[in-house]
N, CA, C and O of each residue as an XYZ file, in Angstrom:
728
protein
N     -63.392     45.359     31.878
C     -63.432     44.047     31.267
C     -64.348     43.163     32.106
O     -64.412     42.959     33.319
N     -64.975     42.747     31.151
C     -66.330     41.861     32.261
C     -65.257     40.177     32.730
O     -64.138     39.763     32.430
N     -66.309     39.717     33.509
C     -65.816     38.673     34.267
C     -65.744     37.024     32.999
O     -65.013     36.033     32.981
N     -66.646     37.385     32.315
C     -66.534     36.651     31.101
C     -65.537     36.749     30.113
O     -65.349     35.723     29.459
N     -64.787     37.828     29.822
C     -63.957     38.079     28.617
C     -62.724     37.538     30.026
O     -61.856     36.705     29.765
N     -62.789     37.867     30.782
C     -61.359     37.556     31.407
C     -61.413     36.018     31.300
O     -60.524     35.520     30.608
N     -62.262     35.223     31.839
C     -61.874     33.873     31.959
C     -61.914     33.202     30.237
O     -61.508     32.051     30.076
N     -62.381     33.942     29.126
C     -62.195     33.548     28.116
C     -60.092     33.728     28.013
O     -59.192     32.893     27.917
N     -60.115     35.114     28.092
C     -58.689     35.045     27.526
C     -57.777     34.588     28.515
O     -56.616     34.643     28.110
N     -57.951     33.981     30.140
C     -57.206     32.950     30.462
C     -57.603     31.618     30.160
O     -56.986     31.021     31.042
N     -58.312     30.592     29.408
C     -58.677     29.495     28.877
C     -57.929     29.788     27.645
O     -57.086     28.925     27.399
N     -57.991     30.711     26.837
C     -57.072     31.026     25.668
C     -55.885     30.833     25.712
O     -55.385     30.074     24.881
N     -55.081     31.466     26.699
C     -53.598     31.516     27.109
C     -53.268     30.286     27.769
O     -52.203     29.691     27.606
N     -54.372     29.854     28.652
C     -53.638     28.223     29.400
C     -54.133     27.520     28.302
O     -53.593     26.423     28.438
N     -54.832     27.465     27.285
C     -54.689     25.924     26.334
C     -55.591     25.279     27.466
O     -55.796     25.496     28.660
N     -56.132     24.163     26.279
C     -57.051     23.110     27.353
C     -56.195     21.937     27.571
O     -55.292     21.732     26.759
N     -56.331     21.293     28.376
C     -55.515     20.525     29.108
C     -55.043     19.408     27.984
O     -55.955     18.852     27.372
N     -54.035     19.137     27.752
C     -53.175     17.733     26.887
C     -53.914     16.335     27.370
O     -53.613     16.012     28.519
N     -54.791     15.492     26.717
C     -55.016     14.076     26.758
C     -53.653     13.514     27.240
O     -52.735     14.218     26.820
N     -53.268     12.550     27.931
C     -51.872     11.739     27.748
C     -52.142     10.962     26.537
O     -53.305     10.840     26.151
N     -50.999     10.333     25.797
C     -51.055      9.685     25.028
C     -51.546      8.276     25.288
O     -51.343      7.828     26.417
N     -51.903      7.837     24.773
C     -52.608      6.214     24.960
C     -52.430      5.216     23.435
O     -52.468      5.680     22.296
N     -52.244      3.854     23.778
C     -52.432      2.764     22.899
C     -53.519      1.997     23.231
O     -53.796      1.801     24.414
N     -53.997      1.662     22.573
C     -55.619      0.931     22.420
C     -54.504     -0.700     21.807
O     -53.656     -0.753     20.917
N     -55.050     -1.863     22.808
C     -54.256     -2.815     22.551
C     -55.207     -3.806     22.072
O     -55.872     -4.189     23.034
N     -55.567     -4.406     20.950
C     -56.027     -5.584     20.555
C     -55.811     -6.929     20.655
O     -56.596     -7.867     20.512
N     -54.490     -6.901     20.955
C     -54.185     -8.366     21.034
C     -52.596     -8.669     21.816
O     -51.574     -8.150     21.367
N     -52.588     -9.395     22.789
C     -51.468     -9.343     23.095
C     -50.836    -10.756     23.148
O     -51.760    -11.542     23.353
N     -49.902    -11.281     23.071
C     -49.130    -12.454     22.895
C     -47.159    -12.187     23.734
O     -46.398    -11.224     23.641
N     -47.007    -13.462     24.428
C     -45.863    -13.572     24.601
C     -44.741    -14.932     24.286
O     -45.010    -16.115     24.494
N     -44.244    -14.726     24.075
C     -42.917    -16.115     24.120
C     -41.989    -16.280     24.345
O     -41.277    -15.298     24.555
N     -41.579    -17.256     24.415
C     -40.479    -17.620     25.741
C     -39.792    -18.424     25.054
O     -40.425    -19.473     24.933
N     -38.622    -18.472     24.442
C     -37.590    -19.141     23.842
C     -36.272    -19.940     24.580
O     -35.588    -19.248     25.334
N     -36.024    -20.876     24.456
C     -35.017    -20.874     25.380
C     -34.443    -22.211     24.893
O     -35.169    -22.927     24.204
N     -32.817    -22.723     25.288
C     -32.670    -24.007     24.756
C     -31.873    -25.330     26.163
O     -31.472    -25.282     27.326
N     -32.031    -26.331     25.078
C     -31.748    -27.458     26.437
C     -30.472    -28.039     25.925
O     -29.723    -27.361     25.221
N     -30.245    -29.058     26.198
C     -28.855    -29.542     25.663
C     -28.948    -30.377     24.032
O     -27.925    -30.306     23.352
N     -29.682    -30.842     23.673
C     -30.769    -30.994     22.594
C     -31.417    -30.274     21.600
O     -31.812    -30.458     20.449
N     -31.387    -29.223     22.595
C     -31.601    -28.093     21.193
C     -32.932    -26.995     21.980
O     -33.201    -27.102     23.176
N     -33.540    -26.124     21.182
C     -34.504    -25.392     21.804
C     -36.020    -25.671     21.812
O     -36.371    -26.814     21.516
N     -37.049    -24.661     22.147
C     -38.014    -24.730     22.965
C     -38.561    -23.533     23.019
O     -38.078    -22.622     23.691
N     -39.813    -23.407     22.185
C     -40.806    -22.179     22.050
C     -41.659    -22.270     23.048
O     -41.672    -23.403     23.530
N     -42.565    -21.327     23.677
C     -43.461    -21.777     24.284
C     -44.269    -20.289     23.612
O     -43.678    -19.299     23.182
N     -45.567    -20.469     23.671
C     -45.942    -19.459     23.257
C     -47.694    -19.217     23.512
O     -48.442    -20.089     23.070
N     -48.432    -17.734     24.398
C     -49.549    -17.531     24.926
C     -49.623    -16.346     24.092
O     -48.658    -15.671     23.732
N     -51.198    -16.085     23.731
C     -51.802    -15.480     22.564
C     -53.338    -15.233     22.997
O     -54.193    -16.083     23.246
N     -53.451    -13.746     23.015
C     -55.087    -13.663     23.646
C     -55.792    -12.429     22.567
O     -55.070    -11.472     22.287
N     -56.604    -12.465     22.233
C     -57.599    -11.095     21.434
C     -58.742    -10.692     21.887
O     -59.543    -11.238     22.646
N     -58.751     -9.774     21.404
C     -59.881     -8.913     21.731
C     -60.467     -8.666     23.152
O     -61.539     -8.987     23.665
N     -59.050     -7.772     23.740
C     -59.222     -7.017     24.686
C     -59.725     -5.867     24.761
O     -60.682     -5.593     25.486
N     -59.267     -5.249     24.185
C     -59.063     -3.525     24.168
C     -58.453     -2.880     24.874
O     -58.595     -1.668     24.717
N     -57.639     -3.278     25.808
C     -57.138     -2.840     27.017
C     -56.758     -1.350     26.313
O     -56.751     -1.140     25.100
N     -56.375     -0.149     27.603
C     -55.691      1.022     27.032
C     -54.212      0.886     27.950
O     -54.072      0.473     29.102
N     -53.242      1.366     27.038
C     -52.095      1.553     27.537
C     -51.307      2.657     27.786
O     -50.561      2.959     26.855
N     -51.256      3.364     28.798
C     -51.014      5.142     28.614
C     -49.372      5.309     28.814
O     -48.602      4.595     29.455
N     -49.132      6.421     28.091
C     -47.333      6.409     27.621
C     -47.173      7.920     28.620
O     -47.720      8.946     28.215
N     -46.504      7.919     29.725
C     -45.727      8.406     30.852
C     -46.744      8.688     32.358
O     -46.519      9.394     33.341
N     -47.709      7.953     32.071
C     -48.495      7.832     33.641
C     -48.781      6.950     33.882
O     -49.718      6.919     34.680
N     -48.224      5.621     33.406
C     -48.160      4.188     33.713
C     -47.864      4.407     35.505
O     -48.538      3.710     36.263
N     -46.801      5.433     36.122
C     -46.973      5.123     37.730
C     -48.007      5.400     38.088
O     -48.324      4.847     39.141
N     -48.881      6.193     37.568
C     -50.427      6.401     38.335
C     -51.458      4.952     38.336
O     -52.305      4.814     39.218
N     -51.291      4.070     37.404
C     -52.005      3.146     37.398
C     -51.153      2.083     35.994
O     -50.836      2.606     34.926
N     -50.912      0.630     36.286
C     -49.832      0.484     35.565
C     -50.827     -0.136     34.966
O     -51.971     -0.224     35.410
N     -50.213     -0.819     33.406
C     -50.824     -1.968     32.859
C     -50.381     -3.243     33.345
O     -49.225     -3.466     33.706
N     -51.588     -4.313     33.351
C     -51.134     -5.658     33.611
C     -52.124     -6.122     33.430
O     -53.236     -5.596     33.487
N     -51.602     -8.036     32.989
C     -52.449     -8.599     32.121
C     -51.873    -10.010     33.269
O     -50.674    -10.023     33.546
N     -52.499    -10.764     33.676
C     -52.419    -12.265     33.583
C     -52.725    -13.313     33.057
O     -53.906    -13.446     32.737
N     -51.737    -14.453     32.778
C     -51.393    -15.293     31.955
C     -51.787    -16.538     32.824
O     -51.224    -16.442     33.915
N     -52.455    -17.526     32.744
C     -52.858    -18.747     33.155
C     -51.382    -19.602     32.371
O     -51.218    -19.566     31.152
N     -50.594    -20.195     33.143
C     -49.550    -21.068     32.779
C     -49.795    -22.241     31.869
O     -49.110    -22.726     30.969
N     -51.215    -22.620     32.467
C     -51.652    -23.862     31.442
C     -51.758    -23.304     29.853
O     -51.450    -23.997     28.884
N     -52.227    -21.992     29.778
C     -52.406    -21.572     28.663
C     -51.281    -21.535     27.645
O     -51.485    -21.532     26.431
N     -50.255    -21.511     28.128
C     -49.129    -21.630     27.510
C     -48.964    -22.874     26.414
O     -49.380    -24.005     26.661
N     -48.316    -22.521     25.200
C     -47.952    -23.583     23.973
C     -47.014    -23.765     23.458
O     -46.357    -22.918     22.853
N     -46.718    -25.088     23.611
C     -44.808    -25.375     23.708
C     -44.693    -26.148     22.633
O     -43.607    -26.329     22.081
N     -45.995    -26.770     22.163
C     -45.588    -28.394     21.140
C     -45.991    -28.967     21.315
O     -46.580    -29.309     20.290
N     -46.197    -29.477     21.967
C     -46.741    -30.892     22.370
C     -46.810    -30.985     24.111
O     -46.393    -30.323     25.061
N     -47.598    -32.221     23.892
C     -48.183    -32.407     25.147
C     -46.602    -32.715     26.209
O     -46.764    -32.201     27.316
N     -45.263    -33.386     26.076
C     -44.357    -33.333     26.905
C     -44.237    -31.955     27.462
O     -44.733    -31.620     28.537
N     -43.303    -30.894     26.392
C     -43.173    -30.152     26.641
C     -43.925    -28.971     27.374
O     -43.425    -28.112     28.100
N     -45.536    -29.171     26.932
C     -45.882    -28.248     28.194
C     -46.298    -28.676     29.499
O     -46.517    -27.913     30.440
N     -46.389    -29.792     29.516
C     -45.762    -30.643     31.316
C     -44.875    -29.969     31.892
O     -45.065    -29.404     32.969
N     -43.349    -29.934     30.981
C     -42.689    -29.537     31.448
C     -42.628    -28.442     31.876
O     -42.305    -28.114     33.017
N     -43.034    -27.547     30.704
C     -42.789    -26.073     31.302
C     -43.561    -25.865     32.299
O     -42.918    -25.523     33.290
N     -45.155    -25.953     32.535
C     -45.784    -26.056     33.760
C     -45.088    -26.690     35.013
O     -45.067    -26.044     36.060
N     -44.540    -27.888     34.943
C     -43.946    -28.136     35.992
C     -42.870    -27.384     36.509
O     -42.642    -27.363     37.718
N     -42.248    -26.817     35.754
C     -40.870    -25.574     36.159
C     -41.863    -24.547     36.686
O     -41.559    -24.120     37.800
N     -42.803    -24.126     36.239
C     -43.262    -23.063     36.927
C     -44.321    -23.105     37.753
O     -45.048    -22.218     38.200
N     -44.295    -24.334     37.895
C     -45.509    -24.590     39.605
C     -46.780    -24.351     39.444
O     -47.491    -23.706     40.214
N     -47.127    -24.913     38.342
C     -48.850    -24.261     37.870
C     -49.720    -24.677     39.153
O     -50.575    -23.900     39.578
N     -49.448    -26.121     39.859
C     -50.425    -26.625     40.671
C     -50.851    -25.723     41.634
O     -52.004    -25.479     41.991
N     -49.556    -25.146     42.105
C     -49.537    -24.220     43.259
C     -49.472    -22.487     42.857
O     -50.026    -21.649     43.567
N     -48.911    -22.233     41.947
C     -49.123    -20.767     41.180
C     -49.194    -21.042     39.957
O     -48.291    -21.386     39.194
N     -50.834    -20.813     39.666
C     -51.315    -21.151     38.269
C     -51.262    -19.913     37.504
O     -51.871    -19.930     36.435
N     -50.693    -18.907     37.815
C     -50.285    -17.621     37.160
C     -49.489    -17.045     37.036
O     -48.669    -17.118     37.951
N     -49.175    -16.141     35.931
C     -48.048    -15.388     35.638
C     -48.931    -13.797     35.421
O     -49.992    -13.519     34.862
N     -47.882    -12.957     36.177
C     -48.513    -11.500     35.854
C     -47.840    -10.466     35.276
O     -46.951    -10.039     36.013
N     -47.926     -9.963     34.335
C     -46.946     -9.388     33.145
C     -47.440     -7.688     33.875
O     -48.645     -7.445     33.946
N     -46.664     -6.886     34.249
C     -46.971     -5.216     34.134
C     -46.267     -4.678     33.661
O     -45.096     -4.915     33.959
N     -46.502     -3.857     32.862
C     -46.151     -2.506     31.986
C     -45.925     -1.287     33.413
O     -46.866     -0.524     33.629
N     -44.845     -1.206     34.175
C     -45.107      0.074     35.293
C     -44.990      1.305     34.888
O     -45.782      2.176     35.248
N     -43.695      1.593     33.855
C     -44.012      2.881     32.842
C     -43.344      3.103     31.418
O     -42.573      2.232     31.015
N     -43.530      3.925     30.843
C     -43.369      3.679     29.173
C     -43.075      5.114     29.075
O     -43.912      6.004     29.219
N     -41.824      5.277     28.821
C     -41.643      6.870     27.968
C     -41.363      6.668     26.609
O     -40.409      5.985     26.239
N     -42.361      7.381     25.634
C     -41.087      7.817     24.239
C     -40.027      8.177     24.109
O     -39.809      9.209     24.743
N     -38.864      7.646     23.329
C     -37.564      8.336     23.567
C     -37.136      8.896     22.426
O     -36.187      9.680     22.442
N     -37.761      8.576     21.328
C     -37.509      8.860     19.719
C     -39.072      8.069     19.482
O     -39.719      7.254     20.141
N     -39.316      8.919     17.932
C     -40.214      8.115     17.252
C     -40.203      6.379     17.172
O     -39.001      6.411     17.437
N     -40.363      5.527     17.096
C     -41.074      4.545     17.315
C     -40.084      3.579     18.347
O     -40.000      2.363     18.173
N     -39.441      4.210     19.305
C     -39.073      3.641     20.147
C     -39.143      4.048     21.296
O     -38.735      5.178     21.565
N     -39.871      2.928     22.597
C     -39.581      3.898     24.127
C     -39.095      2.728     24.986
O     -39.000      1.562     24.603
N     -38.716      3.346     26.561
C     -38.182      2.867     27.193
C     -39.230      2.564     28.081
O     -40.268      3.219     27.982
N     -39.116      1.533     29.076
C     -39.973      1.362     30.205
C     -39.523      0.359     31.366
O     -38.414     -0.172     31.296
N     -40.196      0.158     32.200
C     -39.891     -1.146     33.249
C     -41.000     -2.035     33.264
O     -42.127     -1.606     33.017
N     -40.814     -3.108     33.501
C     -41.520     -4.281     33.773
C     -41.550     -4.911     34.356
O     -40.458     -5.410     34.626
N     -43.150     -5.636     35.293
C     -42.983     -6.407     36.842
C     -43.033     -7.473     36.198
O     -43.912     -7.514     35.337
N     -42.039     -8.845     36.379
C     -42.709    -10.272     36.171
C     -42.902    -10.822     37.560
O     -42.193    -10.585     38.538
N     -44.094    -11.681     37.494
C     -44.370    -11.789     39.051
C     -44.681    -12.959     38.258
O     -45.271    -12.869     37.181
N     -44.216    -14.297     38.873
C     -44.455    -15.253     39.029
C     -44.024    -16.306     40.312
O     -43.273    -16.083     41.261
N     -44.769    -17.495     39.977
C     -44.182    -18.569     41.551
C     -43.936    -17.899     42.916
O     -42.991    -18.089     43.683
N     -45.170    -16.935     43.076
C     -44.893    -16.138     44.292
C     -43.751    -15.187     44.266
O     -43.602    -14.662     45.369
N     -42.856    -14.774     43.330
C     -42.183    -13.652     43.587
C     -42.644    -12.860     42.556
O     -43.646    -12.980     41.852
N     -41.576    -11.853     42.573
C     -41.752    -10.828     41.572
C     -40.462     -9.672     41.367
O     -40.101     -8.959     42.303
N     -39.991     -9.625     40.334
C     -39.083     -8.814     39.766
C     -39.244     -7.967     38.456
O     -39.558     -8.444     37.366
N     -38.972     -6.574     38.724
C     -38.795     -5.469     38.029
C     -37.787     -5.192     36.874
O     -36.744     -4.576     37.094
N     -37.981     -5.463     36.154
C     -37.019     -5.298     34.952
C     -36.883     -4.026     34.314
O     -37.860     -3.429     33.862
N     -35.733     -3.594     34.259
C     -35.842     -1.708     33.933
C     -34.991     -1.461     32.904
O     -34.110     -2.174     32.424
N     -35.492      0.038     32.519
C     -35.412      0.120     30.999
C     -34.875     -0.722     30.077
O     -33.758     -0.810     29.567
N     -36.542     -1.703     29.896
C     -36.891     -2.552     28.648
C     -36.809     -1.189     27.854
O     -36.649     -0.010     28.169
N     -37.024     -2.019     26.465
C     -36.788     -1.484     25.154
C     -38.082     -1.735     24.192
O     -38.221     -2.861     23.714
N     -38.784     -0.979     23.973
C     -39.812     -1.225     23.026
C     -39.806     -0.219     21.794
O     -39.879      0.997     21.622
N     -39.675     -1.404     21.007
C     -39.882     -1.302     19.599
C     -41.379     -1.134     18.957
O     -42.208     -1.976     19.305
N     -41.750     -0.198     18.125
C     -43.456     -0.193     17.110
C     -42.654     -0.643     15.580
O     -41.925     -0.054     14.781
N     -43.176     -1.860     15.680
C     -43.100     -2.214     14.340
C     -44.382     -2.445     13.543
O     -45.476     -2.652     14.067
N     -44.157     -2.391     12.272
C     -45.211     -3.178     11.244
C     -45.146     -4.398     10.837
O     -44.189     -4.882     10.233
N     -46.029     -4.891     11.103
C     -46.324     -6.794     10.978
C     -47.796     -6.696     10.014
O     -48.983     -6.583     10.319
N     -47.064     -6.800      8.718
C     -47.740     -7.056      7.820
C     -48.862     -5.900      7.653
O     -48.485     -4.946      6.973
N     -49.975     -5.843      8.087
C     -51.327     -4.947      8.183
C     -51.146     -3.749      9.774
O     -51.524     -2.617     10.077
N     -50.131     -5.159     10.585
C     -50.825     -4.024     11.985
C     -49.599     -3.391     12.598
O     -48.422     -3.404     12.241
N     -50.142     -2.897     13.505
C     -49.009     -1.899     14.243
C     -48.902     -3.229     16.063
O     -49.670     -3.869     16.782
N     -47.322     -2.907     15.928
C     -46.911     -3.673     17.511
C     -45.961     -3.337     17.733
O     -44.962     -3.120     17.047
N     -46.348     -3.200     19.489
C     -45.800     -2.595     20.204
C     -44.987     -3.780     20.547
O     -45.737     -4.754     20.613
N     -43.727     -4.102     20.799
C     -42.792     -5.155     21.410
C     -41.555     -5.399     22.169
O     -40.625     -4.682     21.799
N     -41.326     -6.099     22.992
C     -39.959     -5.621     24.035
C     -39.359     -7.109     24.225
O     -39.990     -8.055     24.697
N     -38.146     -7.138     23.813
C     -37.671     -8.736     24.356
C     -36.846     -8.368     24.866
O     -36.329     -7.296     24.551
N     -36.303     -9.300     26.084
C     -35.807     -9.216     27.472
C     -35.306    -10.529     27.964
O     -36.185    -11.390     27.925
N     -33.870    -11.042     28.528
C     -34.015    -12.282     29.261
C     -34.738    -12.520     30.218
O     -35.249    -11.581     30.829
N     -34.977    -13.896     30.608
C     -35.411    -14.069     31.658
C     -34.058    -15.139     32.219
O     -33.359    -15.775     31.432
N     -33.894    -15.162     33.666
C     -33.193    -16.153     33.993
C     -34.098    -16.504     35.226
O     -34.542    -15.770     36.109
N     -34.287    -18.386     34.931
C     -34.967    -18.871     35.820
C     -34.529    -18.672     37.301
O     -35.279    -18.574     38.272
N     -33.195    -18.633     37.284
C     -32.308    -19.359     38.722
C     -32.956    -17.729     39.346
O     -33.274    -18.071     40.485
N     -33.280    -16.368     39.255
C     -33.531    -15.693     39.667
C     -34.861    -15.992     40.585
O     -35.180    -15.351     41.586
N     -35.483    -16.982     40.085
C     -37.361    -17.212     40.875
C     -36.834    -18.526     41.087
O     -37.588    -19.496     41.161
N     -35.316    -18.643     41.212
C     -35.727    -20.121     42.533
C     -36.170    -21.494     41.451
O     -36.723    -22.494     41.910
N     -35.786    -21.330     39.777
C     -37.403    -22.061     39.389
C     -35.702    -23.341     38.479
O     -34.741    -23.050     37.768
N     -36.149    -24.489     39.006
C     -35.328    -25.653     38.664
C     -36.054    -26.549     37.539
O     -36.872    -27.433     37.794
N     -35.497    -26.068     35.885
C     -36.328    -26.863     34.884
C     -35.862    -28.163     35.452
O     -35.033    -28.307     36.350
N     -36.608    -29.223     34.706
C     -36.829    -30.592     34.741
C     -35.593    -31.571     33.989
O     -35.546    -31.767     32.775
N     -34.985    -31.918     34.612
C     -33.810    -33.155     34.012
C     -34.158    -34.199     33.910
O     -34.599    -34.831     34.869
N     -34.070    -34.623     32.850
C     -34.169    -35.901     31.681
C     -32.987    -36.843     31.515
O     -31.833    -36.464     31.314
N     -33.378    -38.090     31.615
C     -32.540    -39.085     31.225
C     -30.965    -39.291     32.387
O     -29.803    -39.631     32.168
N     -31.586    -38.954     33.392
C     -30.781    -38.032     34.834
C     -29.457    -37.370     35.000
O     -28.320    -37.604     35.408
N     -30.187    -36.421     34.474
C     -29.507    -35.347     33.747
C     -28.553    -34.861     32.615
O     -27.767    -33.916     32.686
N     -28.749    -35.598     31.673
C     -27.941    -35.681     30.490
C     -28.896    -34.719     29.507
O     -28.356    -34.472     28.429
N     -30.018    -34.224     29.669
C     -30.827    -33.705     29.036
C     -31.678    -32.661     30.310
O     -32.603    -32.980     31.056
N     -30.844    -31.164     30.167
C     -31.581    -30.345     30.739
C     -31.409    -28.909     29.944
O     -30.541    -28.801     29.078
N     -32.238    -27.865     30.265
C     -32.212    -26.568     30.210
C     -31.440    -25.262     30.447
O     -31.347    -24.897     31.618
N     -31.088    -24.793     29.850
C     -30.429    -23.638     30.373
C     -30.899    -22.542     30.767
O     -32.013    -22.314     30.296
N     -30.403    -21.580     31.608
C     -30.827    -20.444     32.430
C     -31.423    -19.812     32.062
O     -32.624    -19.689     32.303
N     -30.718    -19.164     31.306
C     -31.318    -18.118     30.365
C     -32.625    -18.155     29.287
O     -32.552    -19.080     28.478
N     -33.496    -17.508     29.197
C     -34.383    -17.636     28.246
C     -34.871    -16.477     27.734
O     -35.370    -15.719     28.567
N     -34.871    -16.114     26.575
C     -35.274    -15.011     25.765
C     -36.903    -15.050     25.910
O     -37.507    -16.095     25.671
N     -37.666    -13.718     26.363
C     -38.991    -13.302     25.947
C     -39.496    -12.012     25.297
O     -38.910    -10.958     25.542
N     -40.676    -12.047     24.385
C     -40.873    -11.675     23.721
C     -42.425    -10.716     24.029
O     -43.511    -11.263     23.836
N     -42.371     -9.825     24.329
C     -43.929     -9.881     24.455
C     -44.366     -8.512     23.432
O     -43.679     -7.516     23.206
N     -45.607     -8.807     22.964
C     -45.935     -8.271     21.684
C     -47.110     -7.613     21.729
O     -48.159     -8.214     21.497
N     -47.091     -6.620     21.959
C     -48.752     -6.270     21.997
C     -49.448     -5.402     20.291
O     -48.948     -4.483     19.642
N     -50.317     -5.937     20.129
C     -50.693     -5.556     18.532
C     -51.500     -4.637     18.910
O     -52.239     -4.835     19.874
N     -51.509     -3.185     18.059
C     -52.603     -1.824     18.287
C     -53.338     -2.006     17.413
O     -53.221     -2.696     16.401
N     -54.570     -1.049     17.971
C     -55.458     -0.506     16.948
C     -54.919      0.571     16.405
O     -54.132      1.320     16.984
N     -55.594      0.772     14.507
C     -54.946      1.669     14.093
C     -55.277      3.131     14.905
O     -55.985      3.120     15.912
N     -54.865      4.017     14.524
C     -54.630      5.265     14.997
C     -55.721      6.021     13.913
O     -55.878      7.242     13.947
């Protein structure tokens, strides 16, 4: 058997190597829900035409992450995003850094993963988030909502009317990343 037929029929038998799976991300958006004594409070950041790639079980080799400029954030009106900037220290940490560290499939259109939020100089790991692929109208998104609790980053919303009008801990987020089709 020549030296050629052998390395053919081991390339045959090992298969060529598996691509990992990947998401091609177009657009990503997050929001932050949360309520005060008054009632609630959207805030909401929205960016396109990235392309970023997002790879599903070698996120520890190299994770995804995206940063968020705080100012960028949209609450309503001009009070409210004072406020929220001021809870989160834009002057002094004008950023928020969202990572994807890893993503397994666990069933068809659902996987599990962890997530770094790093903001106001710290940073915490949130583990097995939950992501959902839904259909929104035309597109495909990838999405995971998760609390956040401020008192964890130290972060003291803003009291109103001295103090008869403040925020609560807890705040629901949303983050959404929209694919390209497949």
């Amino acid at each position: 058997m020549s030296a050629i037929s052998v390395i053919f029929l081991l390339s045959s038998l090992l298969g060529s190597p598996k691509a990992d799976p990947c998401l091609i991300i177009q657009e990503k958006s997050i929001t932050i829900n949360g309520n005060t004594s008054l009632g609630g409070f959207s805030c909401d950041y929205e960016v396109a035409g990235k392309g970023d790639t997002l790879h599903i079980n070698t996120l520890h080799i190299s994770p995804y992450s995206f940063t968020i400029p705080v100012e960028a954030f949209e609450c309503g009106n001009f009070i409210l995003n004072r406020d929220f900037q001021s809870t989160l220290k834009a002057k002094t940490h004008p950023k928020v850094t969202v990572e994807v560290l890893s993503l397994e499939e666990k069933e068809p259109g659902t996987m599990k993963g962890n997530i770094r939020l790093s903001l106001v100089g710290k940073s915490k790991t949130l583990e097995n988030i939950e992501f959902c692929m839904k259909l929104d109208k035309t597109r495909q998104v990838l999405s995971a909502d998760f609390v956040f609790y401020a008192s964890e980053f130290k972060l003291t919303p803003p009291r109103k009317l001295g103090g008869l009008i403040k925020a609560e801990d807890a705040m629901d987020i949303t983050v959404s990343l929209v694919l390209k089709p497949a």
